[in-house]
N, CA and C of each residue as an Amber inpcrd file, in Angstrom:
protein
   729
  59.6080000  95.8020000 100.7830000  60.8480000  95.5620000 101.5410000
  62.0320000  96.0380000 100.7050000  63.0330000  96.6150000 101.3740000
  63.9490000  97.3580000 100.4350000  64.9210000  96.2950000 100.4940000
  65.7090000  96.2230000  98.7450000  66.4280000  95.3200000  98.4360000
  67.5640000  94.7500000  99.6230000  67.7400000  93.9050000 100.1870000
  68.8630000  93.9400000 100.8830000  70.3480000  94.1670000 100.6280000
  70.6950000  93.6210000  98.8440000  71.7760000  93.5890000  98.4270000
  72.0090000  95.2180000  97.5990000  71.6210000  96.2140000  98.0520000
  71.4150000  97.3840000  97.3560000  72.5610000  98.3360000  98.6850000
  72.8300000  97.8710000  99.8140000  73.5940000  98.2200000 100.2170000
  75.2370000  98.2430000 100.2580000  75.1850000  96.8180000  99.3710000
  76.9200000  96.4470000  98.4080000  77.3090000  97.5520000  97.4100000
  76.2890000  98.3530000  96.9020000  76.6250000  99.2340000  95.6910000
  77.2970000  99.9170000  95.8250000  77.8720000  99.8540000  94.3780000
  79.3890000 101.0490000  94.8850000  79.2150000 102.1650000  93.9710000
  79.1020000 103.2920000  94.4740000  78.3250000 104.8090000  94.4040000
  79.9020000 105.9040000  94.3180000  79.7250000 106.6160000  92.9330000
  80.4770000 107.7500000  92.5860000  80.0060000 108.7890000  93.5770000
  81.3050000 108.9110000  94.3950000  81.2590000 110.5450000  95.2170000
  81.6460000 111.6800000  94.3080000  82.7930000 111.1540000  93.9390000
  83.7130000 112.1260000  93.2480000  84.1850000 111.9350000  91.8980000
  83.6820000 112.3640000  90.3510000  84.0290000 112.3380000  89.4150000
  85.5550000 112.3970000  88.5220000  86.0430000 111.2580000  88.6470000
  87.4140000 111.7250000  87.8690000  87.7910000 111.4960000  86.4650000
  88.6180000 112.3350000  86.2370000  88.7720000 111.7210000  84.2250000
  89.3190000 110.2790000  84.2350000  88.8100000 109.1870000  83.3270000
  89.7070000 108.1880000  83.2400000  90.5270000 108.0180000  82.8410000
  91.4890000 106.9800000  83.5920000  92.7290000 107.0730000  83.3920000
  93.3430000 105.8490000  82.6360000  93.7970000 105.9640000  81.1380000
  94.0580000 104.6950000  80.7100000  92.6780000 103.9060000  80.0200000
  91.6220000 104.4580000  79.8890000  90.3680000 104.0980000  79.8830000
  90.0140000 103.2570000  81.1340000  90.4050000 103.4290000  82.0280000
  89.7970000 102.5670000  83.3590000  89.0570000 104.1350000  84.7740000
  87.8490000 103.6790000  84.7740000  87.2580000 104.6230000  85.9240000
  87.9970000 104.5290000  87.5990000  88.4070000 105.6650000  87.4320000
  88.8840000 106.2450000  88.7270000  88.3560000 106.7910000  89.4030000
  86.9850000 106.7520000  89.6970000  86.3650000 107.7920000  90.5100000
  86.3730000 107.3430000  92.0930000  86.2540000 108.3050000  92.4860000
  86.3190000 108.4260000  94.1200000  84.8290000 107.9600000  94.5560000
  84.8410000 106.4460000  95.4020000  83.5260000 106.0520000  95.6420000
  83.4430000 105.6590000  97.0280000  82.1250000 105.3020000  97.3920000
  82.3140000 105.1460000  98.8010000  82.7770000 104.3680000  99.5190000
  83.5920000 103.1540000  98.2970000  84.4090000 102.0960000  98.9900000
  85.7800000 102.9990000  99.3880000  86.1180000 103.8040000  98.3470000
  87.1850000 104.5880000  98.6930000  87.2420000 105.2490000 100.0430000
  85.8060000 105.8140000 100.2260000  85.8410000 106.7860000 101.4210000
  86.1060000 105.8470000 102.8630000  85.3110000 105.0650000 102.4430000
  85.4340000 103.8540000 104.0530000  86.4570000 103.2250000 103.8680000
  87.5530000 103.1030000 103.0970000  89.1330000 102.5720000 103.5120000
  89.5660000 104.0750000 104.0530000  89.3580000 104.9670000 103.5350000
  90.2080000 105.6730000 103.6610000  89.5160000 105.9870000 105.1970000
  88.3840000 106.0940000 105.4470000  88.5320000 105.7150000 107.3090000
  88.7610000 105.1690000 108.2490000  88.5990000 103.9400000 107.3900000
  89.4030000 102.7610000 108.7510000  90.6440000 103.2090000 108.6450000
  91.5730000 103.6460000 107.8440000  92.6100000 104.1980000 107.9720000
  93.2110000 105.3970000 108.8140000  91.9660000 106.6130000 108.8290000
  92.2050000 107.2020000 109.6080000  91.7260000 107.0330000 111.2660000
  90.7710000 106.2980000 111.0070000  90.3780000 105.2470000 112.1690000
  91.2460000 104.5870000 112.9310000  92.0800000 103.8500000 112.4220000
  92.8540000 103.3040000 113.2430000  94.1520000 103.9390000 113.2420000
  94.5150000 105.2690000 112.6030000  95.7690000 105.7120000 113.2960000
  95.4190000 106.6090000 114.6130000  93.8160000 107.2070000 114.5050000
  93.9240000 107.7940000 116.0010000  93.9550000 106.7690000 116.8940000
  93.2680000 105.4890000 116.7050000  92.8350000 104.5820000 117.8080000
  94.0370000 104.6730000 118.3730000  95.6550000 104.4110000 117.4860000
  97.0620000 103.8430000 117.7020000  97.2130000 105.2900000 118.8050000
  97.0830000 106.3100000 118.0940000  97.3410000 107.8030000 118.5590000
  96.7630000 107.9920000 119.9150000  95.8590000 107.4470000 119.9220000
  95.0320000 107.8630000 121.2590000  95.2490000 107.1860000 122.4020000
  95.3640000 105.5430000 122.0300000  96.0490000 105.0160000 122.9610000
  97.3680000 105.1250000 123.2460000  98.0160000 105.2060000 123.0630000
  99.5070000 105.4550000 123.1990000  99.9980000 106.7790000 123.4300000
  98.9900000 107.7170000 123.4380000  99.3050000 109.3600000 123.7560000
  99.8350000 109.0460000 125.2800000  98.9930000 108.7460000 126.5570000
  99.7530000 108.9960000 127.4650000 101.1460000 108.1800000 127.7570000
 100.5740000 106.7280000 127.8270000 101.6860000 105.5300000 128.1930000
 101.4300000 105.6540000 129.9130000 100.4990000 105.5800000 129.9660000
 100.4900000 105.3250000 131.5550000 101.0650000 103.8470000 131.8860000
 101.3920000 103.7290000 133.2720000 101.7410000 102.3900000 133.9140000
 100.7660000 101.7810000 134.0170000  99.5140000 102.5740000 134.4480000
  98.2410000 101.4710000 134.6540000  97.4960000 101.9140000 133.6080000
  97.3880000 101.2580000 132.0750000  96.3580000 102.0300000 131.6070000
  94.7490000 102.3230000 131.2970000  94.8580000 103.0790000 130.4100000
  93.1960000 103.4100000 130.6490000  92.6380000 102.2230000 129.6100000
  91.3370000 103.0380000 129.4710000  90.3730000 102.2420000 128.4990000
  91.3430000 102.0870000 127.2120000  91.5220000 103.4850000 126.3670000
  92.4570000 102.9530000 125.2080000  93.3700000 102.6660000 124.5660000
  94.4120000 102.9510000 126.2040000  95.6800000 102.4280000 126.1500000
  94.9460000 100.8070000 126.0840000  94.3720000 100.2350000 126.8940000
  94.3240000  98.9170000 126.6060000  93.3810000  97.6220000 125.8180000
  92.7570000  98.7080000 125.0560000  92.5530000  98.1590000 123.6980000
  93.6560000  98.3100000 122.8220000  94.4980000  99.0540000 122.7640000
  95.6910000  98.8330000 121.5800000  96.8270000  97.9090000 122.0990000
  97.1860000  98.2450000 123.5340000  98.1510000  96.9650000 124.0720000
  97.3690000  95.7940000 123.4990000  95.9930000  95.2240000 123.9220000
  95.5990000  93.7310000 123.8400000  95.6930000  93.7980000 122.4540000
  95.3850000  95.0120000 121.4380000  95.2600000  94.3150000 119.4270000
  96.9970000  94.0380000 119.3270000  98.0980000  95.1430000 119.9450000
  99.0690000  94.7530000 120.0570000  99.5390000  93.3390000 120.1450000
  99.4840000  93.1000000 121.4460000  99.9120000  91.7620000 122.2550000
  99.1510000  90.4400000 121.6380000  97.9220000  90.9670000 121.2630000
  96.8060000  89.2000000 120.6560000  97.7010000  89.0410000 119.0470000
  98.1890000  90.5810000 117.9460000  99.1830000  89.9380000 117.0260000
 100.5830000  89.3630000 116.9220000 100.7020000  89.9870000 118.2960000
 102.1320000  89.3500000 118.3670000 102.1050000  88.1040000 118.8350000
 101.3650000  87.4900000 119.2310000 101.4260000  86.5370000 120.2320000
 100.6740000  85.3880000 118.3740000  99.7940000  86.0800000 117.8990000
  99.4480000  84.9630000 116.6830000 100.5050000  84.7380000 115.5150000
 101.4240000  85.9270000 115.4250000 102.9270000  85.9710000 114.7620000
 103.7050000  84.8160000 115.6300000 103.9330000  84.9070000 116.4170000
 104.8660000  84.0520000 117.4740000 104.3860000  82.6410000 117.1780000
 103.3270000  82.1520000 117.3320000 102.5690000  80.9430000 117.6830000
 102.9090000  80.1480000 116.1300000 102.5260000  80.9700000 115.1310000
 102.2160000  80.1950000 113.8920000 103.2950000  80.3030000 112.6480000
 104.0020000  81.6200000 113.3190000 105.6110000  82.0050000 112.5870000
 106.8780000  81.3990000 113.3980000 106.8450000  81.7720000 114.4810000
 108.1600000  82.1300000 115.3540000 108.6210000  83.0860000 115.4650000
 109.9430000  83.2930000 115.6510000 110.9510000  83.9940000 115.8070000
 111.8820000  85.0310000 114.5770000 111.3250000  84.2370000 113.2920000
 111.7440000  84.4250000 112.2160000 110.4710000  85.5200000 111.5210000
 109.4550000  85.7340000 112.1390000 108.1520000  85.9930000 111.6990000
 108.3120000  87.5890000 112.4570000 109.1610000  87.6350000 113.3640000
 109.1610000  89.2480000 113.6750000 109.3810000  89.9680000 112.8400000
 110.1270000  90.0060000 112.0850000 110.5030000  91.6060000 110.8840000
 109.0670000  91.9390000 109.8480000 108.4320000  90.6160000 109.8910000
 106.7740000  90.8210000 109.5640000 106.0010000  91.3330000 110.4790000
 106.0910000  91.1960000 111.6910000 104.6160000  91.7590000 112.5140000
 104.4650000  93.3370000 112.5370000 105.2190000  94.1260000 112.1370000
 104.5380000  95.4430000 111.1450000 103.4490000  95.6510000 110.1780000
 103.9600000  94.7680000 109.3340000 102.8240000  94.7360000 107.8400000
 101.2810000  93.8060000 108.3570000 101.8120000  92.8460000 109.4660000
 100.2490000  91.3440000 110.1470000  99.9830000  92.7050000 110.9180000
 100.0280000  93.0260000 111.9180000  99.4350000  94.1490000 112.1200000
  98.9730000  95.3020000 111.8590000  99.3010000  95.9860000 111.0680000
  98.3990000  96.9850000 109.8190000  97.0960000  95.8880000 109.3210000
  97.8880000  94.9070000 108.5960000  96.6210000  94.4660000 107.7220000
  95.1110000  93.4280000 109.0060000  95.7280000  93.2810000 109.8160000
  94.6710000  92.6960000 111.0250000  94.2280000  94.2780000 111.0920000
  94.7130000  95.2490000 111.5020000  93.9490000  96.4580000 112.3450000
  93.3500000  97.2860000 110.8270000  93.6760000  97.1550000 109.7270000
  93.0520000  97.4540000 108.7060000  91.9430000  96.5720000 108.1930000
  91.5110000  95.2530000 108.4810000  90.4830000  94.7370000 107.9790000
  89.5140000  94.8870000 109.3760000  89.9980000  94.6020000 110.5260000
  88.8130000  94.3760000 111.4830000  88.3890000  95.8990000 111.4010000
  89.3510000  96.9830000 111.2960000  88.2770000  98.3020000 110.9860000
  87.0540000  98.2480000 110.0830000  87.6600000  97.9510000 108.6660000
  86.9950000  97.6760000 107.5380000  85.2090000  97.0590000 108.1790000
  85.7330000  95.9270000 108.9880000  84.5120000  95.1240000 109.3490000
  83.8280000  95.9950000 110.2880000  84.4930000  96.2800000 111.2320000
  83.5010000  97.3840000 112.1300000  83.0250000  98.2890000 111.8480000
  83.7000000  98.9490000 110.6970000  82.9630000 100.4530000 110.2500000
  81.3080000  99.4010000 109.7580000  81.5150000  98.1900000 108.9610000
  80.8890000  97.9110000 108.2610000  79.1680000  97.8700000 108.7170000
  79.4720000  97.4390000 110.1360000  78.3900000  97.1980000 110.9430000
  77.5080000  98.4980000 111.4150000  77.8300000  99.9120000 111.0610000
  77.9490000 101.1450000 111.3480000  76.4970000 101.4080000 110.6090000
  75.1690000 101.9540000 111.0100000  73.6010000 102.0100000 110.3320000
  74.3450000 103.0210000 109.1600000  74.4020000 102.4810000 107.8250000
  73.7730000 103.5620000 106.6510000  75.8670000 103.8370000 105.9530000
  76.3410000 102.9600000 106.6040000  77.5820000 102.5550000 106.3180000
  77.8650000 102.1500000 105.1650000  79.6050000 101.3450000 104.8040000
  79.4660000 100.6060000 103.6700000  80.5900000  99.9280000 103.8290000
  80.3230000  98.3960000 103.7320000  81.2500000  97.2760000 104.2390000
  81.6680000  97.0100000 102.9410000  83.1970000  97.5000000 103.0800000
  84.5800000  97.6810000 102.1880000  84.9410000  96.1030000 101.6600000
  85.1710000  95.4200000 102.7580000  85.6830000  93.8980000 102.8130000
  84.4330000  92.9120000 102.3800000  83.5950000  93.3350000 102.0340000
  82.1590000  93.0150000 100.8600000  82.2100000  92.4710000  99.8700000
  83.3890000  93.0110000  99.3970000  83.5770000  93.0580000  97.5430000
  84.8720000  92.3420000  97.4940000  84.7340000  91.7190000  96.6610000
  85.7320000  90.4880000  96.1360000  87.3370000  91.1940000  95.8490000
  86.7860000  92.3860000  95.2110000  87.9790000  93.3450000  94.8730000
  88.8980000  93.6660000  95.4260000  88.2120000  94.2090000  96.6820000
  89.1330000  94.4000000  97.8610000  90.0630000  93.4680000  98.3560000
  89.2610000  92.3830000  98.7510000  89.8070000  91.8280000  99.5540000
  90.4820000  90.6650000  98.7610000  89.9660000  90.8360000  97.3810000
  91.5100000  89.7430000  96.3980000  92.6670000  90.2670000  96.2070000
  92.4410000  91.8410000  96.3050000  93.8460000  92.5730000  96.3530000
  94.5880000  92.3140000  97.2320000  94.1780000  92.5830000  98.7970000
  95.0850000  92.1470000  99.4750000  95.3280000  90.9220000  99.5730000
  94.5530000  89.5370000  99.4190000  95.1280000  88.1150000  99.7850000
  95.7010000  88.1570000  98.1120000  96.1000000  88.9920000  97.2310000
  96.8380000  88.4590000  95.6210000  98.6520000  89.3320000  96.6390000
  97.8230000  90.5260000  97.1760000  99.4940000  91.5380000  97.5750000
 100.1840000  90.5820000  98.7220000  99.2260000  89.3180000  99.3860000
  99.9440000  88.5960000 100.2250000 100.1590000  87.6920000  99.6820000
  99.9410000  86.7410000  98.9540000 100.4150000  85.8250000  97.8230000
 101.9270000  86.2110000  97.5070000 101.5990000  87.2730000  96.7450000
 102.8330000  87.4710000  96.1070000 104.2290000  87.8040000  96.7430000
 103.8350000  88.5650000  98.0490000 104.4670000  88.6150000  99.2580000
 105.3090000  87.3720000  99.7160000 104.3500000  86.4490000 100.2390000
 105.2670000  85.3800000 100.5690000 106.2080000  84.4220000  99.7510000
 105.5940000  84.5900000  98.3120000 105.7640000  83.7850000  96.9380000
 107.4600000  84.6810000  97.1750000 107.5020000  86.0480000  97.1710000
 108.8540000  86.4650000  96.3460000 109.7750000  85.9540000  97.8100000
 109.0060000  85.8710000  99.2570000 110.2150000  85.8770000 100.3880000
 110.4110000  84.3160000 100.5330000 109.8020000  83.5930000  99.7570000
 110.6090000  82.0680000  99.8910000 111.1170000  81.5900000  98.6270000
 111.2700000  82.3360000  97.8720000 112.1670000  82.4550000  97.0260000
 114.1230000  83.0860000  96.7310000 113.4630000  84.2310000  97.7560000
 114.8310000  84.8920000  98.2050000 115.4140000  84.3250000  99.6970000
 114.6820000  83.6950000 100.5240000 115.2860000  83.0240000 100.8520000
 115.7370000  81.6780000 100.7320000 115.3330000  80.7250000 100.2770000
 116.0480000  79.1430000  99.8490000 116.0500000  79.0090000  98.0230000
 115.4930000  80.4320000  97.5940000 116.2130000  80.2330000  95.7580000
 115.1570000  79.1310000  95.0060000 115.2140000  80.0020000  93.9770000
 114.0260000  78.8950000  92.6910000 113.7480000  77.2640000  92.8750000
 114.5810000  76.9320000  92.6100000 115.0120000  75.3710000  92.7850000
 114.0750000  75.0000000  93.9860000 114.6900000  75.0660000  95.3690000
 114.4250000  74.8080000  96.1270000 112.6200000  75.3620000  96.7330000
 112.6910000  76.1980000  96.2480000 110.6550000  76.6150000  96.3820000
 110.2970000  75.7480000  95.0750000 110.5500000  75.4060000  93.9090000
 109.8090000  74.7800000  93.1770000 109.3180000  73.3660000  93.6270000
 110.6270000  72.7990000  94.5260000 110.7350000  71.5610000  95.2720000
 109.3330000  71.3200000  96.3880000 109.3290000  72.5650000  96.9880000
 108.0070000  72.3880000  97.9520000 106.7320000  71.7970000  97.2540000
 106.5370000  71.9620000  95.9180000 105.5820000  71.3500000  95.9670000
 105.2450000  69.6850000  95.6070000 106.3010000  69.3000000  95.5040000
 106.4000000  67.7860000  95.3600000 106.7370000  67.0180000  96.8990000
 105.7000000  66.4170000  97.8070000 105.9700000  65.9680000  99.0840000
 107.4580000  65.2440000  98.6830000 108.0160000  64.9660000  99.9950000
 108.5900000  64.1120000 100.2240000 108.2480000  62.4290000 100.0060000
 108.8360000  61.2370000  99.6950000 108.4910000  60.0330000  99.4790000
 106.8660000  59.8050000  99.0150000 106.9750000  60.9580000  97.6450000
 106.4170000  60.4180000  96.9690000 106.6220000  59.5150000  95.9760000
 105.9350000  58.1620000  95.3420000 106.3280000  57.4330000  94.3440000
 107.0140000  58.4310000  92.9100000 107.4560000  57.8990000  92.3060000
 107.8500000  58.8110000  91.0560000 106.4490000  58.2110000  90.0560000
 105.6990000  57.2070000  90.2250000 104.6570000  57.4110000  89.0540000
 103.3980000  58.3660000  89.3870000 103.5950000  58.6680000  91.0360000
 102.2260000  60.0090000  91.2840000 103.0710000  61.0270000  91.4620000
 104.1790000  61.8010000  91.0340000 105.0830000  62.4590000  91.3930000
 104.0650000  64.1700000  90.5120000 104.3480000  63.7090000  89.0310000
 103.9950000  64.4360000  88.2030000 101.7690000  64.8490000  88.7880000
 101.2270000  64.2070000  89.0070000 100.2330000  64.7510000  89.0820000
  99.9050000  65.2000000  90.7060000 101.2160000  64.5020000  91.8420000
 100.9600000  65.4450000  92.9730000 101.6430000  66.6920000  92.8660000
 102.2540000  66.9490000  91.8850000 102.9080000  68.2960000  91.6290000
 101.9100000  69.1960000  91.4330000 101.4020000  68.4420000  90.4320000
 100.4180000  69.2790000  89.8610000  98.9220000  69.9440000  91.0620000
  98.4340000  68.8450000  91.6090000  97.9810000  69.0200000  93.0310000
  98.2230000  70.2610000  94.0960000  99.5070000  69.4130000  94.2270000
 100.0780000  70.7600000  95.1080000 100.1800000  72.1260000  94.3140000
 100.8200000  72.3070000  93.5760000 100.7600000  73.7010000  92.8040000
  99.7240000  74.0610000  92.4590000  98.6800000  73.2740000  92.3390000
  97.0460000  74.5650000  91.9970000  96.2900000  74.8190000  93.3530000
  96.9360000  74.2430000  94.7350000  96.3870000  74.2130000  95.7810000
  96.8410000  75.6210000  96.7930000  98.1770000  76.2240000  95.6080000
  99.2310000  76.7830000  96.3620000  98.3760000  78.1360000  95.6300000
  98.0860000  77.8210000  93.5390000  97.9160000  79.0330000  93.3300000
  96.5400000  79.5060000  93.9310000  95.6120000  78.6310000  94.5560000
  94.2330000  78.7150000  95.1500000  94.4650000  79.6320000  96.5490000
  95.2240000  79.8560000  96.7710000  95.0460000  80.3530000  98.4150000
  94.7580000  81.8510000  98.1530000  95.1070000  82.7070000  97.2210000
  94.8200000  84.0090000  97.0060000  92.8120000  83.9320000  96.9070000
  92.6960000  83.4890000  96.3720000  90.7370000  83.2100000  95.9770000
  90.3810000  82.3650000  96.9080000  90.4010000  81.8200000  98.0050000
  90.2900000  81.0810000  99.3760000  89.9990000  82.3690000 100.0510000
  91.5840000  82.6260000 100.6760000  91.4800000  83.9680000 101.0630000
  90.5000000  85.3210000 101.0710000  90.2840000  85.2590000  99.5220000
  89.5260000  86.4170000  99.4970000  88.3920000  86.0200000  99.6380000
  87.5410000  84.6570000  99.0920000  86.1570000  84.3750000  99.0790000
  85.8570000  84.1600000 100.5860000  86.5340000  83.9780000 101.2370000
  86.2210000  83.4380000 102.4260000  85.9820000  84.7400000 103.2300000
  86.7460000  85.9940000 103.4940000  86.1310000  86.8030000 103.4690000
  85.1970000  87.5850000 103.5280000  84.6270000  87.6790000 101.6540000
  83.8680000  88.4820000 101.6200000  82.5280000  87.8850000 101.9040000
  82.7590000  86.6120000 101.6990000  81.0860000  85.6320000 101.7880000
  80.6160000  85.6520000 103.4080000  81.5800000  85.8030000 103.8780000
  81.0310000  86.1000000 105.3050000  80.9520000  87.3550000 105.7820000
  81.2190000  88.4470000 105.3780000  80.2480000  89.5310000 105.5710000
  79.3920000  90.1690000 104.4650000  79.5430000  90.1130000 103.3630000
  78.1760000  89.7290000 102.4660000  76.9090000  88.5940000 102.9930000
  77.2900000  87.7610000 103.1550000  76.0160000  87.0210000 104.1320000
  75.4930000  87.5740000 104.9860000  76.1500000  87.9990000 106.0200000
  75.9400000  88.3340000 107.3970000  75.1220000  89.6910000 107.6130000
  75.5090000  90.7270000 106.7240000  74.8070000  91.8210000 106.3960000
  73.2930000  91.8740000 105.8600000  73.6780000  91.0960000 104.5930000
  72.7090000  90.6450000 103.6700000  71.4060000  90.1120000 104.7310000
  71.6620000  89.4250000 105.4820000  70.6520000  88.4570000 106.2500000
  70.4520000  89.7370000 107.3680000  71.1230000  90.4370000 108.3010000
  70.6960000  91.2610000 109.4030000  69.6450000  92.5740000 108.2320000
  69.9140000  92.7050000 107.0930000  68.9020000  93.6390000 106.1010000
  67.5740000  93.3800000 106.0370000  67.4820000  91.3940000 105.5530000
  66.8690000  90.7800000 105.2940000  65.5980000  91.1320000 106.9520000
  66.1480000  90.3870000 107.7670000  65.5690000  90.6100000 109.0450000
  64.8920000  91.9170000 109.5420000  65.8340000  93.5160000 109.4740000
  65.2160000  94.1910000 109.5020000  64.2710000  94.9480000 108.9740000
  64.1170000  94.4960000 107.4090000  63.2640000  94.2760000 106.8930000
  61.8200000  94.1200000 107.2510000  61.7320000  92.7930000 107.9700000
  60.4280000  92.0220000 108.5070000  59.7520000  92.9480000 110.0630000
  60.7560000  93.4260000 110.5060000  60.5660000  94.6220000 111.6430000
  60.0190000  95.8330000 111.1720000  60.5220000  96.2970000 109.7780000
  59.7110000  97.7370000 109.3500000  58.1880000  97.2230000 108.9250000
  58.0550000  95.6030000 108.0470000  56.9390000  95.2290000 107.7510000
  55.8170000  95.2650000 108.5190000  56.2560000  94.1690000 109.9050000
  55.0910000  93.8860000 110.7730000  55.0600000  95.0160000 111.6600000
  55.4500000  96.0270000 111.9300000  55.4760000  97.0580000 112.6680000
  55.6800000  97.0160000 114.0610000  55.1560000  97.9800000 115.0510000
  55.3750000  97.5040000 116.4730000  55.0800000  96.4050000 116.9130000
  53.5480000  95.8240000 116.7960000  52.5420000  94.9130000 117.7460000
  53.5620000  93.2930000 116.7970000  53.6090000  93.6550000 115.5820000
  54.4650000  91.6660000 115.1660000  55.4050000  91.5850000 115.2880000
  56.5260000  93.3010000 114.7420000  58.2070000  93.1080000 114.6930000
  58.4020000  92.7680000 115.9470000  58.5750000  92.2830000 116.8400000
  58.8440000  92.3430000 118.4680000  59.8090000  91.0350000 118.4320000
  59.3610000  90.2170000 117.3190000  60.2410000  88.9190000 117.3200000
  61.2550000  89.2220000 116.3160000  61.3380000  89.6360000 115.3220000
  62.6230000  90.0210000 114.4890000  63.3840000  90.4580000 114.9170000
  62.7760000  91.9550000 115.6430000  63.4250000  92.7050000 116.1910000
  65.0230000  92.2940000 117.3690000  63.7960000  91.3690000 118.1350000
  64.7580000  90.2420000 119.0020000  65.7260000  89.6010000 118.6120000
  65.3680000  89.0320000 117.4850000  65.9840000  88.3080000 116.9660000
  67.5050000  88.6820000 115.8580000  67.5020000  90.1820000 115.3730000
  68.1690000  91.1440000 114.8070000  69.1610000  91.6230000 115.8480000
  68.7250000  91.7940000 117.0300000  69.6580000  92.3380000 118.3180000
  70.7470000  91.1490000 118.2530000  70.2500000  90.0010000 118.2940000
  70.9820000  88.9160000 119.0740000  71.9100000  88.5500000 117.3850000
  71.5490000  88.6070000 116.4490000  72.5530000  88.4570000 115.2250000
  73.3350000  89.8670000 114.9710000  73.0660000  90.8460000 115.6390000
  74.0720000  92.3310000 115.1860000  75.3040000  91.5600000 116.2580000
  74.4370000  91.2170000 117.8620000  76.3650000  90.8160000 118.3350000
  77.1440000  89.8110000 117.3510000  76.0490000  89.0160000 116.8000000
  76.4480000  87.5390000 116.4870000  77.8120000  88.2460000 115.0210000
  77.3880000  88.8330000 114.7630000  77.8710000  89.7870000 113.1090000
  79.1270000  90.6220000 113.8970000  79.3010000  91.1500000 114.9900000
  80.4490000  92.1110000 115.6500000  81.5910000  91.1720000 115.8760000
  80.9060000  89.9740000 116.3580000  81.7650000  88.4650000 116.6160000
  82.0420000  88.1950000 115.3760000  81.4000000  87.9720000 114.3290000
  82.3890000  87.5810000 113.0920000  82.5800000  88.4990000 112.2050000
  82.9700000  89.8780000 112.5630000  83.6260000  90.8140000 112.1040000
  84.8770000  90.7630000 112.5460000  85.2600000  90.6330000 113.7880000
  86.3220000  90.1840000 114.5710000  86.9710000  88.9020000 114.4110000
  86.2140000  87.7630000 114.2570000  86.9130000  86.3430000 113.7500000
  87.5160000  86.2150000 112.5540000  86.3520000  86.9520000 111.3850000
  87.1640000  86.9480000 110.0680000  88.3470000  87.7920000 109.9470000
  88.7520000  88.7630000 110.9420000  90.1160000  89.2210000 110.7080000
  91.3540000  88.6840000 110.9520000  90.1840000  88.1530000 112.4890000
  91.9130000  86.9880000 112.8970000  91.6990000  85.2820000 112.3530000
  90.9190000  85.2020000 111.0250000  91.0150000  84.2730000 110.5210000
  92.2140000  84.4820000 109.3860000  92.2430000  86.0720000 108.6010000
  92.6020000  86.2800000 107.7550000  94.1560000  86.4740000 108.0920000
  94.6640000  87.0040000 109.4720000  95.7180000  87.2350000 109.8110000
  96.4320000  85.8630000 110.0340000  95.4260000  84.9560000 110.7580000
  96.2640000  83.5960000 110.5880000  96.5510000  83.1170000 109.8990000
  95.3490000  83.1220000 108.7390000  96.4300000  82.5180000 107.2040000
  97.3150000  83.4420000 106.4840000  97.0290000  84.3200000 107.0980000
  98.5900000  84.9510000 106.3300000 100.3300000  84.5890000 106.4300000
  99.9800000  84.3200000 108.3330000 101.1130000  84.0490000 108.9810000
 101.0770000  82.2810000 108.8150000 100.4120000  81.3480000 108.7110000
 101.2150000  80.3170000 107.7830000 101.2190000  80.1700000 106.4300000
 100.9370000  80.9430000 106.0990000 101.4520000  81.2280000 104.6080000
 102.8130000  81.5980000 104.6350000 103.0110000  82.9210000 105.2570000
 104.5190000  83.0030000 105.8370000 105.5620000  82.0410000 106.1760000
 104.8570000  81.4640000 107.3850000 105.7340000  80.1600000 107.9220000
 106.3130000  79.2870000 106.5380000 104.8460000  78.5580000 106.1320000
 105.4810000  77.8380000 104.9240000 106.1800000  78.3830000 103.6310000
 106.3040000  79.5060000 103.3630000 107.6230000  79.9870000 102.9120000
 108.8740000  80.6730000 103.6420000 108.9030000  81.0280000 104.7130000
 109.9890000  80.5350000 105.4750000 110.6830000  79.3480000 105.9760000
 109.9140000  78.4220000 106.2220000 110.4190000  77.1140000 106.4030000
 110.4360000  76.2680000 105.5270000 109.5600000  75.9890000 104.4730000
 109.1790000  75.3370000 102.9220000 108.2000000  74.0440000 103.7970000
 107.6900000  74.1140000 104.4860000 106.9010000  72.7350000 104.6990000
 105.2210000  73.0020000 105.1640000
């Protein structure tokens, strides 16, 4: 049975000199961002080429990814959360690519690796960290993390509480993530596996059973994005509002 976790590996395409002593080479995690990228600017491109009144098939897959982020900006930000739904939308239509390419036979699921996806929940961390700062000033963000009517003798260790709960959301973020499509893969490998084993006359039940977890895996390729987009946007909220 071929390893299941041998499909996480991350494989030199392209040889580069290092830079700084750190390896730069062009690998195939590189190549599959750099498609969901180009992935989803035709999707944007393609739907939106005509602008019909009634539209087609891919005018209205990009209206609904449209309309389902604006509407999760609205719900969990407000009003104050618009000058963001540029960047929540890139990064929603940049990870659920990520996840769909992922599901793709002989592919390579980007949002896998811890790397990835700590970069972006550390570039959204820091994101919201510098915009509730510039808006209500040092003082007043240091304040968030001490509740309201707390005693002053649990003051000092709910500080402390709250502030390692605050610096935890970047590694939340990302583990949460990748453990769910590292699992999910890992296990549909595992399975097809037992289908190449028992061959036609036994695989008949794996097989079955592999169909009905590839939707189950398309469904939480899709959930974990708009899991990831929602905590972004109250992450937002609570440094826009401090609560």
């Amino acid at each position: 049975m071929a390893d299941p976790l041998h499909q996480f590996e991350v494989q030199s395409l392209i040889q580069l000199p290092p830079l700084a002593g750190y390896n730069i080479d062009f690998t195939n995690a590189s190549l599959f961002m750099m498609i969901a990228v180009v992935a989803t600017v035709l999707l944007m491109q393609l739907g939106m080429r005509g602008r019909a009144l009634v539209p087609g098939r891919w005018q209205s897959i990009v209206e609904l990814s449209y309309g389902f982020v604006a509407n999760t900006v609205k719900d969990n930000v407000g009003s104050q959360g618009r000058p963001y739904f540029p960047f929540i939308f890139t990064l929603f239509m940049f990870i659920l690519m990520c996840n769909l390419l992922g599901m793709v036979p002989y592919s390579f699921t980007v949002t896998s690796h811890i790397i990835v996806t700590f970069v972006l929940a550390a570039f959204i961390f820091v994101g919201v960290t510098v915009v509730a700062i510039m808006k209500h000033g040092l003082g007043k963000f240091l304040g968030f993390f001490l509740p309201q009517g707390t005693p002053w003798w649990m003051a000092p260790m709910m500080y402390l509480i709250e502030l390692f709960s605050y610096l935890a959301r970047p590694v939340s973020l990302s583990v949460r993530l990748t453990a769910n499509m590292m699992a999910g893969h890992t296990m549909l490998k595992v399975i097809a596996g037992f289908v190449v084993a028992l061959g036609i006359i036994g695989g008949w039940a794996p097989l079955a059973l592999l169909v009905i977890l590839t939707g189950f895996e398309i469904f939480v390729a899709i959930l974990q994005a708009y899991i990831f987009t929602v905590l972004t946007c109250v992450y937002l909220n609570d440094a826009l509002h401090l609560h």
